[in-house]
C-alpha positions in Angstrom: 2.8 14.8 95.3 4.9 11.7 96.3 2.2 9.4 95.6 2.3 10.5 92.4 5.4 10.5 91.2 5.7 7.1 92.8 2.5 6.1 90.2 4.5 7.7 86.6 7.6 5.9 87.8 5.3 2.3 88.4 3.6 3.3 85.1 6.8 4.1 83.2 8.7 0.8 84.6 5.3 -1.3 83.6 5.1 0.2 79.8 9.2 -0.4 79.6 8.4 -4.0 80.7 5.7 -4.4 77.8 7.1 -3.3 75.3 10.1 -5.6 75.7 8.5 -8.3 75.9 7.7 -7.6 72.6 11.1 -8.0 71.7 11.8 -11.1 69.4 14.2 -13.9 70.4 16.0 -16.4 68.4 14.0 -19.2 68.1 11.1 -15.9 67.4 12.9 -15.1 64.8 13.9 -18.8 63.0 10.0 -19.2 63.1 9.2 -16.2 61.7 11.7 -16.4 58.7 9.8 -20.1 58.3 7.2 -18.9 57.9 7.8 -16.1 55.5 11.0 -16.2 53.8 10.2 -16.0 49.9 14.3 -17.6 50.1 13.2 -20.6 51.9 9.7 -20.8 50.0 11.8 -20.8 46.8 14.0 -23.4 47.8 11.1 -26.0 48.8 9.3 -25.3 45.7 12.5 -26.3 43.7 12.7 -29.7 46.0 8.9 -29.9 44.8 9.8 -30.0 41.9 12.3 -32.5 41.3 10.1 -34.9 43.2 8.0 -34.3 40.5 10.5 -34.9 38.5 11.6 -38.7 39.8 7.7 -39.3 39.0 8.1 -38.1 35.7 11.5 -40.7 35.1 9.9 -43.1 36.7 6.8 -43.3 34.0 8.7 -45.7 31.7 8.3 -48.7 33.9 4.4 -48.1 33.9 2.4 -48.8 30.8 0.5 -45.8 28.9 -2.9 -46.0 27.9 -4.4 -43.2 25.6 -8.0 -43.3 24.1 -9.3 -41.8 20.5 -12.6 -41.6 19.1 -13.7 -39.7 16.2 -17.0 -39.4 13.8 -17.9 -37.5 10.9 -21.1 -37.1 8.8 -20.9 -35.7 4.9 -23.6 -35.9 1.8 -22.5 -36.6 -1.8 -24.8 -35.6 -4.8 -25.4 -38.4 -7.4 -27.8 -38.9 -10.2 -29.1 -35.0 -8.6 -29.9 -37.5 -5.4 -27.9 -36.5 -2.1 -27.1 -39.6 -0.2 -25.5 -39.3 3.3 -22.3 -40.6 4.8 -21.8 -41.7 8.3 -18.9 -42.7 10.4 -17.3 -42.7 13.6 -14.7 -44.7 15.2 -13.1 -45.3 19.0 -10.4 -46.9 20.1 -8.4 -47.8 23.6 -4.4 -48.4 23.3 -2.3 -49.6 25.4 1.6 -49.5 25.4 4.2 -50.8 27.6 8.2 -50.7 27.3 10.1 -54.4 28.0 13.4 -53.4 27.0 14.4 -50.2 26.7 18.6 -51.0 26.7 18.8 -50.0 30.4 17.0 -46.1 29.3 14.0 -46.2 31.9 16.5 -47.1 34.9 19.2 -44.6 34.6 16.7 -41.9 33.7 14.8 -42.5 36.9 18.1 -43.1 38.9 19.4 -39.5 37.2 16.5 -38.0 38.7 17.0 -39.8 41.8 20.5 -37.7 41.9 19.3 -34.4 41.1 17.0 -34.5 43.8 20.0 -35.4 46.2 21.6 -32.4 44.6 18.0 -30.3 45.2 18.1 -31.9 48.9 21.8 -30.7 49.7 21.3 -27.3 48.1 18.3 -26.9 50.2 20.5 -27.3 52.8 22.8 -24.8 52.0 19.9 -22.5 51.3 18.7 -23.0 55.1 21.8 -22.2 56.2 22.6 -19.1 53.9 19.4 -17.8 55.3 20.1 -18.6 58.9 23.7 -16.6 58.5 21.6 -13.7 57.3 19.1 -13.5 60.1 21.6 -14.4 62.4 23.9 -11.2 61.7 20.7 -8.9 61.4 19.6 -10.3 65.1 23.7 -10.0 66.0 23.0 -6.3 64.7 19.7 -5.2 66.5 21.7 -6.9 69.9 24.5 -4.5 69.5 22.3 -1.3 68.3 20.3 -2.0 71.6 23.5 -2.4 74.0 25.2 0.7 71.8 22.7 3.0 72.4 23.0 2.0 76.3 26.4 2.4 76.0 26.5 5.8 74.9 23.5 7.1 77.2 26.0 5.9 79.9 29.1 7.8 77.8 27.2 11.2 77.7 26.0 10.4 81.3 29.9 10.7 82.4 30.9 13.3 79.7 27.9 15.3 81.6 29.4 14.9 84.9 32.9 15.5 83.8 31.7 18.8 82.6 30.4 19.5 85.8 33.6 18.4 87.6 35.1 20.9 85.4 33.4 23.3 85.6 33.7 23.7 89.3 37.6 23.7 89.1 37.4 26.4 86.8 35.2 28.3 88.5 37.1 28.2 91.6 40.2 28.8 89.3 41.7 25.4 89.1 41.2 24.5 85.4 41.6 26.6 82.4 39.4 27.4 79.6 40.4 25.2 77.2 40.0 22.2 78.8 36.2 23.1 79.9 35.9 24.1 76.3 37.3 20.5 75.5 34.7 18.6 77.9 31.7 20.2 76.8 32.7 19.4 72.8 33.2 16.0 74.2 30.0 15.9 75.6 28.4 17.4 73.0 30.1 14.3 70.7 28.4 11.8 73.3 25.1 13.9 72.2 26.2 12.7 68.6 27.4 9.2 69.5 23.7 8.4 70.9 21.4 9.6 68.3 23.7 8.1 65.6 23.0 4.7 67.0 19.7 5.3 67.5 19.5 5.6 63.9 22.0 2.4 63.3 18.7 0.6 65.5 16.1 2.1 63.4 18.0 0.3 60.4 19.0 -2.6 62.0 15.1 -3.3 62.9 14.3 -3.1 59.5 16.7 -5.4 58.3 16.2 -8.0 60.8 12.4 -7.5 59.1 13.8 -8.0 56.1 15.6 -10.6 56.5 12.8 -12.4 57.9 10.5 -11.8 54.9 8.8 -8.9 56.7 7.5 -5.2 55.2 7.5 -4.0 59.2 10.2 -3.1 61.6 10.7 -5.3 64.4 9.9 -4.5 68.0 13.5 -5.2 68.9 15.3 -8.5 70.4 16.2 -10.4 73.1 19.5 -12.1 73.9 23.0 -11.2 74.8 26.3 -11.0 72.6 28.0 -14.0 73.6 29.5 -16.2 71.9 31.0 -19.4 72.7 34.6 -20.9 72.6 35.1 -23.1 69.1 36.0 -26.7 69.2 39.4 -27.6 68.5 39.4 -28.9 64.8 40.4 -32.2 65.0 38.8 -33.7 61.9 38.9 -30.3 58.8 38.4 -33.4 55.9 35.5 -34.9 57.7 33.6 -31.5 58.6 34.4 -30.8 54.7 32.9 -34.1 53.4 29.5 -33.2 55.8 29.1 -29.8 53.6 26.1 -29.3 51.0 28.3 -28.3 48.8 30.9 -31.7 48.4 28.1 -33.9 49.0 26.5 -31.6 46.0 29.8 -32.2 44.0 29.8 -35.8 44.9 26.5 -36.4 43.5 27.0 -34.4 40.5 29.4 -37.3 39.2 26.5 -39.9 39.7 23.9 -37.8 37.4 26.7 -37.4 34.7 27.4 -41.0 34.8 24.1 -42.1 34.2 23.7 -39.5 31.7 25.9 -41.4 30.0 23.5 -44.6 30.4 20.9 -42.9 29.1 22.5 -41.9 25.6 24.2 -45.4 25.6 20.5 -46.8 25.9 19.6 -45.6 22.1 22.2 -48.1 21.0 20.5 -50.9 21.8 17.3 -52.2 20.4 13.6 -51.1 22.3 11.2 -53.8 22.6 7.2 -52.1 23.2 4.8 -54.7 23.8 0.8 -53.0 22.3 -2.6 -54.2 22.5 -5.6 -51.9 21.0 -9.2 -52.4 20.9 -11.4 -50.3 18.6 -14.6 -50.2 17.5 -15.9 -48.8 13.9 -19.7 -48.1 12.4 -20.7 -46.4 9.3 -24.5 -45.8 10.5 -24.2 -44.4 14.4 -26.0 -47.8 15.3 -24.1 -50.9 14.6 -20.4 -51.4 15.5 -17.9 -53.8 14.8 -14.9 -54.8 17.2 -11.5 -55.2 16.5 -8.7 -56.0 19.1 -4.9 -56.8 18.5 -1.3 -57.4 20.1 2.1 -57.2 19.2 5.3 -56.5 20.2 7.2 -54.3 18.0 10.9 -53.4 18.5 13.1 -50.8 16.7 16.8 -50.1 16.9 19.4 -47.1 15.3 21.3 -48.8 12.7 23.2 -45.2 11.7 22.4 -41.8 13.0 25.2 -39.6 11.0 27.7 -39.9 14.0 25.6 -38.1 16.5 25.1 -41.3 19.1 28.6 -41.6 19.4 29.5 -37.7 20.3 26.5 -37.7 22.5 28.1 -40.5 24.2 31.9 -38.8 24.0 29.8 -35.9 25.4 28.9 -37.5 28.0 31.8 -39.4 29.1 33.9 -35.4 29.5 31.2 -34.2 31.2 31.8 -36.9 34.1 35.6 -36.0 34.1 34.7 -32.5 34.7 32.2 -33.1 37.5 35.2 -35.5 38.9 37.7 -32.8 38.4 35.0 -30.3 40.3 34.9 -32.5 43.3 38.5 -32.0 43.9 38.6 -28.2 43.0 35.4 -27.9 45.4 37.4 -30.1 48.3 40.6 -28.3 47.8 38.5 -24.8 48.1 36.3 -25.9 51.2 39.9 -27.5 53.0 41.0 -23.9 53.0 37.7 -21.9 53.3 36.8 -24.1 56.4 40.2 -23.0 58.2 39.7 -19.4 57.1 36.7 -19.8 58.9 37.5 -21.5 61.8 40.8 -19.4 62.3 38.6 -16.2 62.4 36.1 -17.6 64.6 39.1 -18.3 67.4 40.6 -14.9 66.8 37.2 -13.3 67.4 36.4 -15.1 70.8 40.0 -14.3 71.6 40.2 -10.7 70.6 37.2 -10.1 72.6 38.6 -11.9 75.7 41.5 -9.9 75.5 39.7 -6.6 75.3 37.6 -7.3 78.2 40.7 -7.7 80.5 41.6 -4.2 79.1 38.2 -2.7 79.7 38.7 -3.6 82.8 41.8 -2.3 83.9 41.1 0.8 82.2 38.3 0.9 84.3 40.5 0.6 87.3 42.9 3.0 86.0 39.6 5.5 85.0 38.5 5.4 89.2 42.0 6.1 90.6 42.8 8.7 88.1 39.2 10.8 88.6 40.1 10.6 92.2 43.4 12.3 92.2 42.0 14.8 89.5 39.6 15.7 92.3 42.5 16.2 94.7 44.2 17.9 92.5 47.3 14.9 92.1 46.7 15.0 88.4 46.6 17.3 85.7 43.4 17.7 83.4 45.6 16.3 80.3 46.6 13.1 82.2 43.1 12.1 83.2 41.4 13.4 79.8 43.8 10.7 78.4 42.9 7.9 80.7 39.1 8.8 80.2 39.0 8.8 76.4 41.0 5.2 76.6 38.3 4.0 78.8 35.3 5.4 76.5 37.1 3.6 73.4 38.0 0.1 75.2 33.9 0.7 76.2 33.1 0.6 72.9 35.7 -1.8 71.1 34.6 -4.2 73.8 31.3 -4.1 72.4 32.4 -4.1 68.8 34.9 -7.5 69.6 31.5 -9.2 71.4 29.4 -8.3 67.8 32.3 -9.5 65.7 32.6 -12.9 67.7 29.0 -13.6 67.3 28.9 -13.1 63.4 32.1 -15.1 63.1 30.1 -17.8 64.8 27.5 -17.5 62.7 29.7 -17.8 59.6 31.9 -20.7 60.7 28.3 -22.8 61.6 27.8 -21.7 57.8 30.5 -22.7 56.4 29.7 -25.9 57.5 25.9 -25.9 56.0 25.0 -26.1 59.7 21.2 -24.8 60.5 18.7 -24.9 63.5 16.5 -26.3 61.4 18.5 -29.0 59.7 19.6 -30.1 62.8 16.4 -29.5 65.5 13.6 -30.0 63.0 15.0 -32.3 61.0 14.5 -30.2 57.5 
C-alpha cells in the first residue's frame, strides 16, 4: 500500500512538471505574436507598400518605353469587282523627362518621407502590440499566483474553522463566531473558483492577443518589476518617440508637396525617339525613325496653380503647428507615465512591509487566541487584515508590472525594435 501511494504521488508530481513546462514565457510569447499577429502583419504590409511607393516616385528619372502594333484587312466593291485592303503597322517609343521644374525629385523625396512616417508608425505599432501581450502575460501571471493565493486562504479559513470549532465545543467560543468562520470559509470557497475563472479568461486573451483561436497552456515568470530610472532627460526620451519623429517628418512631406505643385510652373522638357514600321500588303515594310524634344509649359490655368500652391504652403504651417501640439502632449504624457510607473513600484514596496508585519502580528495573535489571551473579535480582525494585505500585495505587484509595460510604451520602446533590430 505504501509503495503505492509513493507511485500516484511520483506520477502526480511528474504530470504537474509536464504540463508546466508547457507554460509559455516571454520571449515564447513575443515569438509567437511574430509570428501570427494579423496587427503586426498589417503594419509590414503598409511598410511594403510605401516601398513600393518610393519605386513608383522614383520612375520619372528612368525613361518609358511602350510598344504598339496594329493591322486591319477590309474589301471595297467597285465596278461589281471586290478589291481587298491591307494594313498593319508597329511601332517602338521611347520617352524620357530632362526637365521636369524640380517635379521628379521632390515627388520621390515625398515618398522618401512617407516611408519614414510608415517606418516610425511601425514602430509604434510594435510597441502598441508589445503593451497588449505584455498585460495579457501580466494577467495569466497574477491569475496563476491568485488562484494559489486563495487555495492557501481557504487552507487557513479551513483550519480556523477547526480551531473554532474545538473552543466551542469545549464551550469557549460562541455560536456566532463559528457561524462567522465557516461563511468566511465558505467565501474562500468563492474567492478560488472565481479566479479560476479570471485564468480561464486570461488564457484566452493572452491567445488572443497573440493572434491565436486556442487558449494557452499558461506562463512562466514572476511579477516583478523593476525600479524606473530617474528622468534626467523628459525632452530627449520625447524627441526618440514614433510619434514626434512622425510629426517631424510630416513637415518634410508637406514641404515638398509644395515642390511638387510649384513644379507645374515651370516649363517640362521630354526628349522622344520612335521607330515604326508600316506595310499595306503583310509583306513589304517601310521604316521610319525620329527624335525630338518637345517641351510644354502652363501659361494660365484659371487660378488653380496658385491656390494649389497657397494650399500647400497652410498645410506645412499646420503640420509645423502639430509638431508642437504633439511635443507639448508627449512632455506631459511621458511624466504621467513615468510618475505612475514610480508610484506603482513604490506602492508595492510599501505593501510588502505591511504584509509582512501583518504576518507577524497574524502568528502572535493566533497564539494567544489558543491560550485564550485574546478574544475571537480581536484576532478575526487581525486575520481578515492579513487575508486583504495577501491579496493587495499581489494586486500592487500586477499593477507595477503593467505600469512598466505602459511607460516602455510610451516611449515606442519594443523587444523587437531594440533586440532584433525591426
Amino acid at each position: 500500500m505504501n509503495k503505492s501511494v509513493v507511485v500516484f504521488i511520483f506520477l502526480a508530481v511528474g504530470l504537474a512538471q509536464a504540463s508546466t513546462n508547457d507554460f509559455l514565457t516571454w520571449e515564447e510569447c513575443l515569438g509567437r505574436t511574430k509570428s501570427y499577429s494579423p496587427e503586426l502583419m498589417s503594419a509590414r504590409a503598409a511598410v511594403r507598400e510605401l516601398e513600393y511607393g518610393v519605386s513608383s516616385a522614383s520612375s520619372g528619372f528612368l525613361p518609358s518605353v511602350t510598344a504598339s502594333a496594329g493591322g486591319s484587312y477590309n474589301e471595297s466593291e467597285k465596278d461589281n469587282k471586290w478589291d481587298d485592303g491591307k494594313s498593319s503597322t508597329g511601332a517602338i517609343t521611347l520617352q524620357q523627362d530632362l526637365f521636369s521644374g524640380g517635379g521628379n525629385l521632390a515627388k520621390r523625396r515625398r515618398a522618401m518621407a512617407q516611408l519614414e512616417i510608415g517606418a516610425e508608425q511601425y514602430r509604434k505599432a510594435l510597441s502598441d502590440v508589445e503593451l497588449r501581450v505584455r498585460v495579457a502575460y501580466v494577467d495569466v501571471l497574477y491569475a496563476q499566483d491568485l488562484i494559489e493565493l486563495t487555495q492557501k486562504i481557504a487552507e487557513r479559513r479551513a483550519n480556523n474553522v477547526r480551531l473554532i470549532q474545538l473552543r466551542f465545543d469545549g464551550g469557549r467560543e460562541n455560536a456566532g463566531s463559528l457561524a462567522r468562520s465557516k461563511a468566511q470559509l465558505a467565501q474562500a470557497g468563492f474567492d478560488e473558483r472565481e479566479a479560476r475563472r479570471a485564468l480561464d479568461y486570461a488564457l484566452r486573451n493572452l491567445a488572443a492577443a497573440m493572434g491565436q483561436l486556442d487558449p494557452v497552456p499558461g506562463a512562466q515568470g514572476d511579477l516583478a518589476a523593476k525600479n524606473p530610472d530617474n528622468l534626467v532627460d523628459l525632452k530627449g526620451l520625447m524627441e526618440q518617440t514614433p510619434s514626434y519623429s512622425i510629426a517631424i517628418t510630416q513637415i518634410e512631406a508637406a514641404k515638398q508637396g509644395v515642390k511638387v505643385t510649384r513644379s507645374q510652373r515651370f516649363p517640362d522638357l521630354r526628349f522622344t525617339a520612335i521607330a515604326s514600321a508600316n506595310s499595306s500588303d503583310y509583306d513589304n515594310y517601310n521604316g521610319r525613325w525620329s527624335v525630338g524634344l518637345n517641351t510644354s509649359m502652363p501659361l494660365f490655368t484659371g487660378n488653380q496653380l496658385s491656390s494649389d500652391i497657397a494650399a500647400g504652403k497652410e498645410k506645412v504651417v499646420q503640420t509645423e503647428m502639430d509638431l508642437l501640439d504633439t511635443a507639448n502632449t508627449l512632455m506631459a504624457t511621458l511624466q504621467q507615465r513615468w510618475n505612475s510607473y514610480m508610484d506603482s513600484v513604490e506602492s508595492e514596496s510599501v505593501q510588502k512591509q505591511l504584509l509582512d508585519a501583518e504576518m507577524l502580528r497574524a502568528e502572535i495573535s493566533t497564539a494567544k487566541y489558543k491560550q485564550g489571551l485574546l478574544s475571537y473579535e480581536d484576532w478575526d480582525i487581525i486575520e481578515s487584515n492579513l487575508i486583504s494585505q495577501s491579496q493587495a500585495h499581489l494586486a500592487r505587484r500586477r499593477t507595477a508590472e503593467a505600469e512598466q509595460a505602459r511607460w516602455k510604451n510610451a516611449l515606442g520602446w519594443s523587444d523587437w525594435h531594440t533586440q532584433q533590430g525591426e
